[in-house]
Backbone and ligand atoms as CSV (ligand in chain L), in Angstrom:
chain,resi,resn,atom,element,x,y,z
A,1,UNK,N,N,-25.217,-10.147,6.598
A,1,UNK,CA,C,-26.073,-9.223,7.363
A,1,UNK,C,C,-26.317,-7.965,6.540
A,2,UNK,N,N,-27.133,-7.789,6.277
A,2,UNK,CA,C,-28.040,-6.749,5.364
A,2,UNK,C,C,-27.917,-5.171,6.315
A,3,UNK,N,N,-27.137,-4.470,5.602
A,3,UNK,CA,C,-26.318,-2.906,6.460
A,3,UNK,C,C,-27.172,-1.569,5.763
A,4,UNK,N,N,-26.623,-0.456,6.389
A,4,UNK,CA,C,-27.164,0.470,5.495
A,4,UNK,C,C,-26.104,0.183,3.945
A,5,UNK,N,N,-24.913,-0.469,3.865
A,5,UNK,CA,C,-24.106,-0.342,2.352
A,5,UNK,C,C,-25.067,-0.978,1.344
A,6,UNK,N,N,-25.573,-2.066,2.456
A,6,UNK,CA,C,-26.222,-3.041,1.380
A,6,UNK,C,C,-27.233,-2.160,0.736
A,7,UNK,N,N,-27.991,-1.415,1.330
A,7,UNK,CA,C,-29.001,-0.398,0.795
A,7,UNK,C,C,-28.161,0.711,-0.465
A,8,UNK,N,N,-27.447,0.679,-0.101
A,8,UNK,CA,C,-26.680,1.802,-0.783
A,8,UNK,C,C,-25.990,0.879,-2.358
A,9,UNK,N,N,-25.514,-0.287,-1.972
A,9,UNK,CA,C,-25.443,-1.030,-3.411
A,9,UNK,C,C,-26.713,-1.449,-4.174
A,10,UNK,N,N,-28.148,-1.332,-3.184
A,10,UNK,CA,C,-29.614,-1.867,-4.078
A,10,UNK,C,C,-30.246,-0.250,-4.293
A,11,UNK,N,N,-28.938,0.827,-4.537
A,11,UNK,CA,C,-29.258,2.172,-4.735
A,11,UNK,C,C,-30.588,2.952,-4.207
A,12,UNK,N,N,-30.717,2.032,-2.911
A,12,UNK,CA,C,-32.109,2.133,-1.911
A,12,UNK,C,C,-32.016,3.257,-1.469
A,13,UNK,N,N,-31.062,3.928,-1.323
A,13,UNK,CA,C,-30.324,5.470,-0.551
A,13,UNK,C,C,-29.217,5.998,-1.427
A,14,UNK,N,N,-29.206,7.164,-1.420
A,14,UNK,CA,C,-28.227,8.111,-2.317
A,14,UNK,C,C,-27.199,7.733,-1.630
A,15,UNK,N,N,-26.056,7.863,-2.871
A,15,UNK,CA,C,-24.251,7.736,-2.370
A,15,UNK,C,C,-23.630,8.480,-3.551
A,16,UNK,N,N,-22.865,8.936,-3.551
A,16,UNK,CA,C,-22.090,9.787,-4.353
A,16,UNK,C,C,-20.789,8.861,-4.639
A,17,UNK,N,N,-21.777,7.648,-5.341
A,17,UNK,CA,C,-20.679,6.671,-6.117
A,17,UNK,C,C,-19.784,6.995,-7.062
A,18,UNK,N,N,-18.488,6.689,-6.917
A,18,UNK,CA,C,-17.096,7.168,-7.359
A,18,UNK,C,C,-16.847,5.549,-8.694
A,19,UNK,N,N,-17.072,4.724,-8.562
A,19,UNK,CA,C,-16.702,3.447,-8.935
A,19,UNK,C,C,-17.478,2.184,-8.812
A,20,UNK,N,N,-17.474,1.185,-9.453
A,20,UNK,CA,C,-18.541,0.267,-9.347
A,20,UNK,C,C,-18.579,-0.791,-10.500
A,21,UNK,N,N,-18.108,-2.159,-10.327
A,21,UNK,CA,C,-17.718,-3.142,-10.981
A,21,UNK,C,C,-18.828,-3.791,-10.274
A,22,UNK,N,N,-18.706,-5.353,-10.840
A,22,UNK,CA,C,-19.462,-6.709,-10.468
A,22,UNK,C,C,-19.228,-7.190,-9.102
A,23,UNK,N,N,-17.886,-6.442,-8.397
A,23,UNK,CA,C,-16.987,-6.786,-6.908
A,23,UNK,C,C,-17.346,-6.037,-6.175
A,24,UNK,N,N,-16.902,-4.777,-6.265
A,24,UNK,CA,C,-17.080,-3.832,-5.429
A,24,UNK,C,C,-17.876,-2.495,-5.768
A,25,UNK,N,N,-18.111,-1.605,-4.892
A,25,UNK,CA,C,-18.499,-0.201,-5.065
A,25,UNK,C,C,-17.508,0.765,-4.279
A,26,UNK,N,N,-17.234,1.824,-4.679
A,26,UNK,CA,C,-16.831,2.854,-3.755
A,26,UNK,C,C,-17.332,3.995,-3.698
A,27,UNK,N,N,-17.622,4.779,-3.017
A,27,UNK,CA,C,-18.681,5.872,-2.858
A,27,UNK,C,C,-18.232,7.107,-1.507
A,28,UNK,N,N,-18.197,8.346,-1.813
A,28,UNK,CA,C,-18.124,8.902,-1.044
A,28,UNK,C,C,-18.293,8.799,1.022
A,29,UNK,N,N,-17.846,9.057,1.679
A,29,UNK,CA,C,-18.185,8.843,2.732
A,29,UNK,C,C,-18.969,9.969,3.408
A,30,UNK,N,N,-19.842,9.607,4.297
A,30,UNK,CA,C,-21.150,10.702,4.262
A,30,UNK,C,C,-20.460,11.473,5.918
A,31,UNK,N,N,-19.908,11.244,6.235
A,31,UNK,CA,C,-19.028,12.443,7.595
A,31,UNK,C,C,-17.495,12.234,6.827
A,32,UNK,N,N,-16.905,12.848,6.339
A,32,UNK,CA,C,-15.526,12.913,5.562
A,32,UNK,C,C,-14.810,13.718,6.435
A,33,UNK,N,N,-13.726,12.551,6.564
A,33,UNK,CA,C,-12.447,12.902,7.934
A,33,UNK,C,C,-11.187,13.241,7.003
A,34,UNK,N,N,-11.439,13.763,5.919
A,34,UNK,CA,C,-10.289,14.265,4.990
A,34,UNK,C,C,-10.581,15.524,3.870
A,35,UNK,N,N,-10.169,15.994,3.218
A,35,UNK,CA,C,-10.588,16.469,1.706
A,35,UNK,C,C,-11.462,15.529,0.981
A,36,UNK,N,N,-10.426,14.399,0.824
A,36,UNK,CA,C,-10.748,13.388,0.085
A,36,UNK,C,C,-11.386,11.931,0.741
A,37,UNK,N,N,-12.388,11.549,1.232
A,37,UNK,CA,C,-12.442,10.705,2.224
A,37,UNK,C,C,-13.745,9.342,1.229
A,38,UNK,N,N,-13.644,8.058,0.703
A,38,UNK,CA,C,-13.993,7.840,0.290
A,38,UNK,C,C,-13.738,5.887,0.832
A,39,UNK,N,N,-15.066,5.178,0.402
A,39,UNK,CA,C,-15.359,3.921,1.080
A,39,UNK,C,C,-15.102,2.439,-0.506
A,40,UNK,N,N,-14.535,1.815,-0.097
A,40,UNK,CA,C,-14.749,0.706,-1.304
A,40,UNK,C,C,-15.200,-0.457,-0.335
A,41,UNK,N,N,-16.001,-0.754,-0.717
A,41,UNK,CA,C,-16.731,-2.076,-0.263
A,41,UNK,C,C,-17.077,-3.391,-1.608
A,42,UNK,N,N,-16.990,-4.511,-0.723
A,42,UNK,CA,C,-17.104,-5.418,-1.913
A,42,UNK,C,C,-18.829,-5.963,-1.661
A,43,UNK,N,N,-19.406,-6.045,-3.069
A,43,UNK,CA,C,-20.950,-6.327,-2.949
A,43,UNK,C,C,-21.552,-7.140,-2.073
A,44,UNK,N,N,-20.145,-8.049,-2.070
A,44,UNK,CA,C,-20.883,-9.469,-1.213
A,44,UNK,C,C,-21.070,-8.730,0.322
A,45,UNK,N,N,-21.763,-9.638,1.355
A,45,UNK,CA,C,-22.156,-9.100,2.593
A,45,UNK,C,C,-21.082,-10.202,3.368
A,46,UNK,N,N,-19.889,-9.420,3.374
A,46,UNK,CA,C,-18.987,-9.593,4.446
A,46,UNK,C,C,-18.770,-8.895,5.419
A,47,UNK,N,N,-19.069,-9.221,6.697
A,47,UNK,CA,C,-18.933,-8.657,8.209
A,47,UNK,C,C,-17.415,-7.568,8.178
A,48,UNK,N,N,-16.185,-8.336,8.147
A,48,UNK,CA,C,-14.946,-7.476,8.629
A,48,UNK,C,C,-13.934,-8.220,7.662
A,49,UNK,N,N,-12.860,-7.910,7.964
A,49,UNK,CA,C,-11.915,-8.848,7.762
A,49,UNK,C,C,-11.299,-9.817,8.911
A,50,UNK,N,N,-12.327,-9.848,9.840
A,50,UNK,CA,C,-12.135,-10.738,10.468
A,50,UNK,C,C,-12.854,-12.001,10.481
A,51,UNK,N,N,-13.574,-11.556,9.463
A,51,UNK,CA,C,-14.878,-12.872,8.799
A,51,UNK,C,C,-14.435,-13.023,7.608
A,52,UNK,N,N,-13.376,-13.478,7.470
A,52,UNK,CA,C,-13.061,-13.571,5.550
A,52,UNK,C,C,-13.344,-15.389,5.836
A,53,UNK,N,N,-13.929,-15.935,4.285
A,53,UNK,CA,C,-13.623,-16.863,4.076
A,53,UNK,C,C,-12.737,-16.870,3.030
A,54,UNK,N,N,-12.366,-18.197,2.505
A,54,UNK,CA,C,-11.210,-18.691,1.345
A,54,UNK,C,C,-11.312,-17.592,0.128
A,55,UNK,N,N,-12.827,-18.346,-0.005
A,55,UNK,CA,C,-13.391,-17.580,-1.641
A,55,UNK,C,C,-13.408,-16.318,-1.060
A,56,UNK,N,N,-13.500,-15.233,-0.101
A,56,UNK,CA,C,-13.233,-14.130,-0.307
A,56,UNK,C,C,-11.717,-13.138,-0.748
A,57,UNK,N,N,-10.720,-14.166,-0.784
A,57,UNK,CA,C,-9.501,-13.434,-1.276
A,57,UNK,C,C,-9.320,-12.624,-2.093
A,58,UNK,N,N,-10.106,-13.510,-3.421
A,58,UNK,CA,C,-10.207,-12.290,-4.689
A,58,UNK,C,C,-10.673,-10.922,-4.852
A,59,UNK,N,N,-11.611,-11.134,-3.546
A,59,UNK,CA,C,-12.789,-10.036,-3.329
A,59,UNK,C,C,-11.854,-8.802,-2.921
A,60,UNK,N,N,-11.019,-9.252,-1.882
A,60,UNK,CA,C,-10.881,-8.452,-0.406
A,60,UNK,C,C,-9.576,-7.653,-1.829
A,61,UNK,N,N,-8.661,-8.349,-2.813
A,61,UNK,CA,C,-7.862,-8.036,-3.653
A,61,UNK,C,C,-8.265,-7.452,-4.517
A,62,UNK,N,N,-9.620,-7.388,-4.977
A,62,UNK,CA,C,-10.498,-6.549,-6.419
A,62,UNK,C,C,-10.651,-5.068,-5.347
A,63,UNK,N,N,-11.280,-5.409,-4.086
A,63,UNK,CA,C,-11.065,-4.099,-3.533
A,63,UNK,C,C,-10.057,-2.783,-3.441
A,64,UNK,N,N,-9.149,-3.751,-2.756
A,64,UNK,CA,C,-7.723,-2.989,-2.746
A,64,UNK,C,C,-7.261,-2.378,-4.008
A,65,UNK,N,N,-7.729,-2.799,-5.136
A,65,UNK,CA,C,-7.335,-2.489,-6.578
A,65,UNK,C,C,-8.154,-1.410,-6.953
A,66,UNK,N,N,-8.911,-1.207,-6.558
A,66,UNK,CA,C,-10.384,-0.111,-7.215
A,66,UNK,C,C,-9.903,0.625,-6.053
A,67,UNK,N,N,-9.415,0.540,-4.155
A,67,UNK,CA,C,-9.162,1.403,-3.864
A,67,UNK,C,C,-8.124,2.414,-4.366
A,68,UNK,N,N,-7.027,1.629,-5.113
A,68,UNK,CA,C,-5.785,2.286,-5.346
A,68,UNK,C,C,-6.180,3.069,-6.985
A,69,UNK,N,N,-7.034,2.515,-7.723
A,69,UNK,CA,C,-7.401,3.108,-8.708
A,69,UNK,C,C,-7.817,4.354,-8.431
A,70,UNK,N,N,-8.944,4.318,-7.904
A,70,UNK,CA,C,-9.875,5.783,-7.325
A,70,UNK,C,C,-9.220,6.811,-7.028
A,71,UNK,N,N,-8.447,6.534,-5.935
A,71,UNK,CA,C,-7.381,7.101,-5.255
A,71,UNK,C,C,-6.503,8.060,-6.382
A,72,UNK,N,N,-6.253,7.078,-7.542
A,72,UNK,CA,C,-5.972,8.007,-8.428
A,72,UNK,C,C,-6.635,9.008,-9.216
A,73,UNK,N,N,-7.762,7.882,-9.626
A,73,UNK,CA,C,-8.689,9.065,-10.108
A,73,UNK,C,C,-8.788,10.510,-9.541
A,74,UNK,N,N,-9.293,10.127,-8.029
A,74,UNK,CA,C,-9.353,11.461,-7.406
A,74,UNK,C,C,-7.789,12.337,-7.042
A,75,UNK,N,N,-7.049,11.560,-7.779
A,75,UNK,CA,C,-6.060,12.768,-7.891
A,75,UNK,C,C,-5.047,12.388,-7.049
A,76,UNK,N,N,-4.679,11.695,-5.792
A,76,UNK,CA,C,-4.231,11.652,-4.598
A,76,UNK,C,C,-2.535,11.528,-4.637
A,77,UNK,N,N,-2.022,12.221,-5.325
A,77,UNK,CA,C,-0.780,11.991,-6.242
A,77,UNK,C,C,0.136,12.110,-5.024
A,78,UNK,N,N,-0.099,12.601,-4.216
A,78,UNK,CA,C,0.773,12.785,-2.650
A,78,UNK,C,C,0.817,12.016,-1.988
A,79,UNK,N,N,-0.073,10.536,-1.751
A,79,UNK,CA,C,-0.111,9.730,-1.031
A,79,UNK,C,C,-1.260,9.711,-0.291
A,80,UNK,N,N,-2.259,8.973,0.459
A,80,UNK,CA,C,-3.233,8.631,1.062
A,80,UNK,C,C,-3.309,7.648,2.393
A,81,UNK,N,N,-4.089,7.325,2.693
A,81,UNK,CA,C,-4.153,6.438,4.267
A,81,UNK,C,C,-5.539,5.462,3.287
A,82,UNK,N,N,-4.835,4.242,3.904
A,82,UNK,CA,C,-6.256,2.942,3.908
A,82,UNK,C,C,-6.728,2.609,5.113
A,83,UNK,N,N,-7.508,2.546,5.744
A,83,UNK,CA,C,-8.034,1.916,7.077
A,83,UNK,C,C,-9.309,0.997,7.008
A,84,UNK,N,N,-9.114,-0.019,7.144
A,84,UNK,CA,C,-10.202,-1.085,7.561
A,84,UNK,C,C,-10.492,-1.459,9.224
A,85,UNK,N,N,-11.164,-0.824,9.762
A,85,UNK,CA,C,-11.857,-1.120,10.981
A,85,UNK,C,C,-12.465,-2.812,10.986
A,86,UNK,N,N,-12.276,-3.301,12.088
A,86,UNK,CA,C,-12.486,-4.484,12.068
A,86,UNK,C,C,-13.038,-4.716,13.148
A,87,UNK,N,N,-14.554,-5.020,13.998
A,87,UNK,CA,C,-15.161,-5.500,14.883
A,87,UNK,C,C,-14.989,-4.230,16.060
A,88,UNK,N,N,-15.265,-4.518,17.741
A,88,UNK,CA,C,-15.385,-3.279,18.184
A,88,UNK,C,C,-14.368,-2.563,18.696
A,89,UNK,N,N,-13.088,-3.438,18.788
A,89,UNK,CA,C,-11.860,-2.680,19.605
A,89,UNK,C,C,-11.608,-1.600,18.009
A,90,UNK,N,N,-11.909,-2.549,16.978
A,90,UNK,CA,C,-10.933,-1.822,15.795
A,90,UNK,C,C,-11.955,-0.780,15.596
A,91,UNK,N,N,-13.452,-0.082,16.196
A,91,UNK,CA,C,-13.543,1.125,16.147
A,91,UNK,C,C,-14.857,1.053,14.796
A,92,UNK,N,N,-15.402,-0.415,14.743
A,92,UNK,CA,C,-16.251,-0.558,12.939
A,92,UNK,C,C,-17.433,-0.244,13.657
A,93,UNK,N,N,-17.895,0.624,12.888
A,93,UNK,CA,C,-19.877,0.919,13.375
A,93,UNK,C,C,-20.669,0.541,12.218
A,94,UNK,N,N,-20.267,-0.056,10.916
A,94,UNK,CA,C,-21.300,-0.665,9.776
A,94,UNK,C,C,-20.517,-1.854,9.723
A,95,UNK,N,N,-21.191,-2.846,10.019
A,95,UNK,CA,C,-20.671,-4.097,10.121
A,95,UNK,C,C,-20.981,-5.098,8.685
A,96,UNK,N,N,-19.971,-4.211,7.475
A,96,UNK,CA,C,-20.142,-4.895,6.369
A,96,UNK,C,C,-18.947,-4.407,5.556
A,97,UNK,N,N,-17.630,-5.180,5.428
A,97,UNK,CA,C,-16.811,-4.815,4.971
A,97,UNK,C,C,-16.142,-3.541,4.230
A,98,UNK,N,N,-15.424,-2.803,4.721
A,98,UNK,CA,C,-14.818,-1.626,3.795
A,98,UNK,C,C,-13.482,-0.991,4.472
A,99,UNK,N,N,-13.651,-0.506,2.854
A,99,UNK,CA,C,-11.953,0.415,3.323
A,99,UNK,C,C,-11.814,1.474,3.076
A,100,UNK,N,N,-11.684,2.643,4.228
A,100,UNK,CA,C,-11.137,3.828,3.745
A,100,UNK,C,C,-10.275,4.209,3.118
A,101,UNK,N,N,-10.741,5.127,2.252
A,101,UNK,CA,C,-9.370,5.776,1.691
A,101,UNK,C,C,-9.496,7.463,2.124
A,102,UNK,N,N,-8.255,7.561,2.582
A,102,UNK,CA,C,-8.494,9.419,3.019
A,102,UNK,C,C,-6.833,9.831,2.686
A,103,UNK,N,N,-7.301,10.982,2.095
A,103,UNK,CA,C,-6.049,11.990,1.033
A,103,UNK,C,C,-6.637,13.620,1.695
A,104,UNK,N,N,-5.391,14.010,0.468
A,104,UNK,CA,C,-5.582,15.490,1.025
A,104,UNK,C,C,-5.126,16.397,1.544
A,105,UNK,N,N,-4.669,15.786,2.912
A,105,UNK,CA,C,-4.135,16.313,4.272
A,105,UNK,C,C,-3.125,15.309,4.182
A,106,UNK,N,N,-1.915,16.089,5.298
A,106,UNK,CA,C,-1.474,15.240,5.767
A,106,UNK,C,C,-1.828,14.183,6.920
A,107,UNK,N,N,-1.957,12.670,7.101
A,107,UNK,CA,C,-2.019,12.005,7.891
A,107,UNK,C,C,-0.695,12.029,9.424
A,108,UNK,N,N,-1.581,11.801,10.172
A,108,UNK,CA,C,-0.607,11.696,11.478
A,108,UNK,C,C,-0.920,10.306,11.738
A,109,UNK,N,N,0.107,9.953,12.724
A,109,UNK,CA,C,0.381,8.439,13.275
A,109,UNK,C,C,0.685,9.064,14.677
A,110,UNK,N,N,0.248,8.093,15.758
A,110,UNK,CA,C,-0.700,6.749,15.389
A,110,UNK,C,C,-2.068,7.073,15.670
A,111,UNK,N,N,-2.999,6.848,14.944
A,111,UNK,CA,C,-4.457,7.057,14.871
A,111,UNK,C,C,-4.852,6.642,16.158
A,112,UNK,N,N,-6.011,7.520,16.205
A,112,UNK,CA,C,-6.627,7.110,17.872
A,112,UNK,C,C,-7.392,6.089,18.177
L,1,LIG,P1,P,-16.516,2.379,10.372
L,1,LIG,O1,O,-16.512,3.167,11.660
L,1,LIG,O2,O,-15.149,1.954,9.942
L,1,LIG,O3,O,-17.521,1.271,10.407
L,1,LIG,O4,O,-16.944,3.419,9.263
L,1,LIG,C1,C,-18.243,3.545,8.772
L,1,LIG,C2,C,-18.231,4.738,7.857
L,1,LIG,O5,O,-19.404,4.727,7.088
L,1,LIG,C3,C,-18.183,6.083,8.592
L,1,LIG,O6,O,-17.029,6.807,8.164
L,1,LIG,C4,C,-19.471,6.760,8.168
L,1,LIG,O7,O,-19.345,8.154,7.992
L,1,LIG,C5,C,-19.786,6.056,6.855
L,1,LIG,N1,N,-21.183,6.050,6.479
L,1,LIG,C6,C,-22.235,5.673,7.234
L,1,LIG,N2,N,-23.385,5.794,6.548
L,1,LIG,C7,C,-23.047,6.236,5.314
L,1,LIG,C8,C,-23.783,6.567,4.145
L,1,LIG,N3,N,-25.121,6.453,4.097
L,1,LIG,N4,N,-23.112,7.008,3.062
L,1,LIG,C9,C,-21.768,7.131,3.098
L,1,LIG,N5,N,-21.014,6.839,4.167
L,1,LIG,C10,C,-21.643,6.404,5.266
């Protein structure tokens, strides 16, 4: 399903891209719930992680890797929060795979 990300990986709309391989992109997040608040998504057009197929393992794992990279890049030497929203209880309003990363601040538990 073709999202606003997908626009944002066919550089159809500005993003204040941080990272960007053959897998994934990560790019600033455009309402930032941190200092540091930033999105890795993988190119392919996957719904959630509640729509993974087989062949997406590598994907959903190249992600997690560029998230934890970035994360450094941008410095996050204190520790950070990952959150993947997943369908509507889990709170997802772009229904095309991603993962937050938010630094900065301290995080509280348990998220609302
Ligand atoms: P979720 O609620 O988990 O689906 O999160 C979607 C996220 O995408 C929100 O944090 C939005 O602020 C972010 N977002 C939506 N449109 C854009 C955009 N054009 N550029 C960057 N981030 C966006």
């Amino acid at each position: 399903m073709a999202t606003i990300f997908s626009k944002i990986i066919a550089r159809e709309i500005p993003a204040e891209i941080l990272f960007e391989d053959e897998v994934c992109l990560a790019f600033r997040d455009i309402n930032p719930q941190a200092p540091i608040h930033f999105l890795v998504i993988p190119k392919k057009e996957i719904v959630s992680l509640a729509e993974l197929s087989g062949e997406d393992e590598q994907i959903v794992g190249r992600c997690l890797m560029v998230a934890s990279l970035v994360a450094a890049e941008q410095g996050l030497t204190g520790g950070y929060r990952l959150v993947a929203n997943a369908g509507q209880d889990g709170g997802q309003e772009v229904p095309h795979l991603h993962f937050h990363v938010l630094g900065g601040r301290q995080m509280s538990w348990p998220p609302g």
